[in-house]
N, C-alpha and C positions, 0 to 999 in steps of 0.2 A: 375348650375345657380340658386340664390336665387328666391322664389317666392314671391312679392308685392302685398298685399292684401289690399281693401277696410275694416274700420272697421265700421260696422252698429251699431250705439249707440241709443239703443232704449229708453233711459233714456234721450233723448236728443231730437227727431225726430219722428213724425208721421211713421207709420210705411206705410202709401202711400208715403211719401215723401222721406223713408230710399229704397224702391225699385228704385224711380226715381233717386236717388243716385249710385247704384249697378249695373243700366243699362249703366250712363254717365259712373261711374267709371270703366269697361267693354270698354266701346269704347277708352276709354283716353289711354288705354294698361294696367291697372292692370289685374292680374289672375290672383285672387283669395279673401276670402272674410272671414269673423269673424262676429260674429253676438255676441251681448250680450245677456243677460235673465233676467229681471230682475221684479220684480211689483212692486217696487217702484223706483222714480230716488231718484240719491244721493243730490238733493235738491230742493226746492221747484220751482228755477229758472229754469232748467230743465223742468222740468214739463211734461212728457210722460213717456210713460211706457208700452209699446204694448208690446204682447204674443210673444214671438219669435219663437214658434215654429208653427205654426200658417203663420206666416211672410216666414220662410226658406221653405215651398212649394214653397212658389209662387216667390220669389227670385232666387231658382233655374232652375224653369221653364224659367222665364224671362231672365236668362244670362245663359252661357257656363262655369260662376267662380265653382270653389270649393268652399264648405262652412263649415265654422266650428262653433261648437258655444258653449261656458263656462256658464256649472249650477251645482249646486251641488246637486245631489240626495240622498235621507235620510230621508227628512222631508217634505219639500213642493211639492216634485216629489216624488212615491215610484219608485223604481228602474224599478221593472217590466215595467211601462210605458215610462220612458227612454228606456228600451231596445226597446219596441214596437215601438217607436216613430222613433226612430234613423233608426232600421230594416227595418222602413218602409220608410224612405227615401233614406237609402241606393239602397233599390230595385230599388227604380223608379229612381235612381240619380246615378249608380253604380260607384263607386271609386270618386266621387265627394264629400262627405260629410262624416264630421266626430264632436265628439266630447270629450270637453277638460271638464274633470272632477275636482272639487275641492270639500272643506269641507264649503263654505260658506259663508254671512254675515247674521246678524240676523235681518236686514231691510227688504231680501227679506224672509227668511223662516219663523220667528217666526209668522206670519200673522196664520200659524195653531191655535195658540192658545196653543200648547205646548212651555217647557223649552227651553233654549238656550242653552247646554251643551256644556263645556270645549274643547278646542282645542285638547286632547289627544283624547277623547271620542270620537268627530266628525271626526276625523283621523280615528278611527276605524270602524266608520259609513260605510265612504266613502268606505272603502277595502272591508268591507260587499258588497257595492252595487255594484261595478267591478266586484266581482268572481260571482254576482248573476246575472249583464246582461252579462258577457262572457257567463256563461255556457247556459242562454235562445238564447244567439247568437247562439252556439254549439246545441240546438237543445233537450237540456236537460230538462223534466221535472223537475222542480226548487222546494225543500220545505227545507225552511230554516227558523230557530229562534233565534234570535237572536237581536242587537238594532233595525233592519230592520225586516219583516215577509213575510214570503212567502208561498205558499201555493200549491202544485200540478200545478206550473205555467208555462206553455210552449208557447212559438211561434210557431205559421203555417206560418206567411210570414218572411220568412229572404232572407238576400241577399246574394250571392252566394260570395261574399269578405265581412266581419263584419269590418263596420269604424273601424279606428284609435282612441284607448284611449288615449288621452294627458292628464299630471298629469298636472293640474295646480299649479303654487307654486310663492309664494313672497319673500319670507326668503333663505337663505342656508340652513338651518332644515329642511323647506318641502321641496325643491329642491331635497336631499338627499336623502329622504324617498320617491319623487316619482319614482325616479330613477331606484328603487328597481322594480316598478310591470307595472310603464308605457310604452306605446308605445313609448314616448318623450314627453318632458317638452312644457310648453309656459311661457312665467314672460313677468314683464313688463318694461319699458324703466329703470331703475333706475340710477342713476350715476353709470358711466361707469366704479370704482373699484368695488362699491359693486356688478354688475350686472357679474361682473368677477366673484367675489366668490359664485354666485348661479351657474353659468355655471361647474363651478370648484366643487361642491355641489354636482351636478345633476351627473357629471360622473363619481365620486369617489362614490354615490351611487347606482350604476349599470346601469348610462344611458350612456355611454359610447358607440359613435357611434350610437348613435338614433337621430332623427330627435328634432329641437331644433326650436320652436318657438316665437316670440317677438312682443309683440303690443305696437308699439311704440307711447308715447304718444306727438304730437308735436303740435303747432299751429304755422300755416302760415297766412299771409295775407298780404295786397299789401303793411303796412308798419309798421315798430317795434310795433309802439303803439300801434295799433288796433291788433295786435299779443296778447302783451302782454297782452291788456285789456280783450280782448277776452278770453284768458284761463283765467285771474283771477274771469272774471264774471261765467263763466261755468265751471271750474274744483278744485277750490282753495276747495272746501270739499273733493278732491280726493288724498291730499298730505300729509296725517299721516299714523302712522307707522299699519301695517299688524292690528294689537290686534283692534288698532281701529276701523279701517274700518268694521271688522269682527261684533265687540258686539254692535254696536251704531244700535238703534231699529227704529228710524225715520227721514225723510230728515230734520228737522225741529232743528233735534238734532245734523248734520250734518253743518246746516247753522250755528249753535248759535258755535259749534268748530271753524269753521272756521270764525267767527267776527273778530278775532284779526290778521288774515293773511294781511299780505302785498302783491300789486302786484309785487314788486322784489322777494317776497319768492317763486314766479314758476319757475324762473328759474332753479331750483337744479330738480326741479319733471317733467317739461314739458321740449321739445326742441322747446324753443321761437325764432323766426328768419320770418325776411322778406326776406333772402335772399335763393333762390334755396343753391346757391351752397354751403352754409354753413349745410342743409338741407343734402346733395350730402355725406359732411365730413361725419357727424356725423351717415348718414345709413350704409357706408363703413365699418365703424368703426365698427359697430355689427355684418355685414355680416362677416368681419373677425376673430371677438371673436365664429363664427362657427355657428351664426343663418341662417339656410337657410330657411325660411318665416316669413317675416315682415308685419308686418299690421299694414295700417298706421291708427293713430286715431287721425283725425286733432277737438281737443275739444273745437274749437272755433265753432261758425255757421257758418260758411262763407265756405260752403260745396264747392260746385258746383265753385267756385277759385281755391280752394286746387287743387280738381278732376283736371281741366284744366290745371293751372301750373304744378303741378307733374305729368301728363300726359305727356306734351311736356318738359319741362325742366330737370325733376329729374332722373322718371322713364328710359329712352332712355341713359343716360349718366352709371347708375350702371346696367343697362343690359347688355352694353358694355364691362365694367369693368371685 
């Protein structure tokens, strides 16, 4: 049976108001949860941008969900403190929390004040920082040199199961390459051929039979228009290709890309619908291209509707299924 997850968009939402979110979402029948990370939002409209690690305490104390949550370590996190971080909520949260690793944008990392290095480079960043918090998971005194530094670095508190590493990936290219060293993939909604050939990607690069995750990007609400309005107000900076998203340095730089967007161009990027049950199709449809946890990210504001309707409507009909 797939699992339905709340997604916590902290680019989006108070991060008091993203728990009262994760508690409703909890009672409505979701189980399970995604959390972003990010310091800056993708636009100025947005406007928030709370610590998510910081946040994922106190959200797991507050519900029963699993939580996962997508950063890339390398540059604005050293890896060591990921592993720490993670280890340490594993302990107190055991098989509940995990996280989904990628190579980055440079909105949130370059804030260091270092380079933005090339998509190959940052690929190899990232494999640095997996085999460096595995082995602090395993218990290893860590000293390693390389783009990443490490130093006689060891964990005292781990958890007696070490999370799940998900490869994050956009492209078929990093699909394939996460394949190879992840525990399972996450991507995002994309059209439903292209989102074939990263599935198709991922398992012809050694994920084959791994756990496969989706955050689906949708907006609901009580009718088309304010659907649609809704995501073109809050996500239309969110609908260019991979390259983009990655090297654009500020939300500001974000908004002036996305000037020339029309609200019809969300359709191909968001799943726009006032109706449940077209809602119903279209999760179907992923659950059986082999995603077994979906997480829903309704990118409109209009939270705590979504929560309720996909509670009682959505959610109870593909649980069935």
């Amino acid at each position: 049976m797939a699992k339905f997850g709340y997604h916590a968009s902290h680019e989006q939402f108070k991060p008091s108001a993203l728990l009262d979110y994760a508690q409703a979402a909890e009672k409505a029948g979701f189980n399970a949860g995604l959390s972003s990370d990010h310091f800056y939002p993708w636009s100025e409209r947005q406007g928030e941008s709370g610590f998510a690690w910081s946040w994922l305490g106190a959200a797991l104390q507050a519900t029963s969900l699993s939580f996962g949550v997508v950063c890339a370590p390398g540059q604005r996190y050293h890896p060591a403190i990921i592993a720490q971080a993670a280890a340490t909520l594993a302990e107190m949260f055991p098989n509940r929390f995990w996280v989904a690793l990628g190579s980055g944008q440079a909105l949130n990392e370059q804030i260091t004040g270092e380079g933005w290095p090339p998509k190959d480079e940052r690929n190899e960043r990232l494999i640095e920082c997996v085999d460096i918090i595995r082995a602090l998971w395993a218990g290893e005194t860590v000293t390693h040199y390389g783009l990443v530094e490490v130093e006689d670095a060891k964990l005292y508190t781990r958890s007696e199961v070490p999370p799940r590493i998900i490869g994050a990936a956009i492209t078929p290219k990093t699909a394939e390459w996460v394949g190879g060293w992840a525990d399972g993939l996450i991507t995002i909604s994309h059209p439903y051929e292209k989102l074939r050939e990263v599935v198709e990607a991922f398992r012809q690069g050694g994920g084959e039979g791994k756990p496969m995750c989706l955050k689906v990007q949708l907006s609901y609400a009580a009718d088309e228009e304010k659907a649609l309005q809704g995501a073109y107000d809050q996500w239309r900076t969110n609908i260019f290709k991979s390259f983009v998203l990655s090297d654009l340095r500020y939300p500001k730089q974000f908004d002036a890309a996305a000037e020339f967007v029309k609200p019809e161009d969300m359709h191909e990027h968001v799943r726009i619908s006032a109706e449940p049950e077209q809602h119903i199709e279209w999760l179907q449809k992923y659950i059986e291209l082999g995603f077994g946890e979906l997480y829903l990210h309704n990118v409109n504001r209009e939270q705590q509707e979504f929560i309720e309707v996909f509670g009682e409507q959505v959610l109870p009909t593909l649980k069935d299924i």
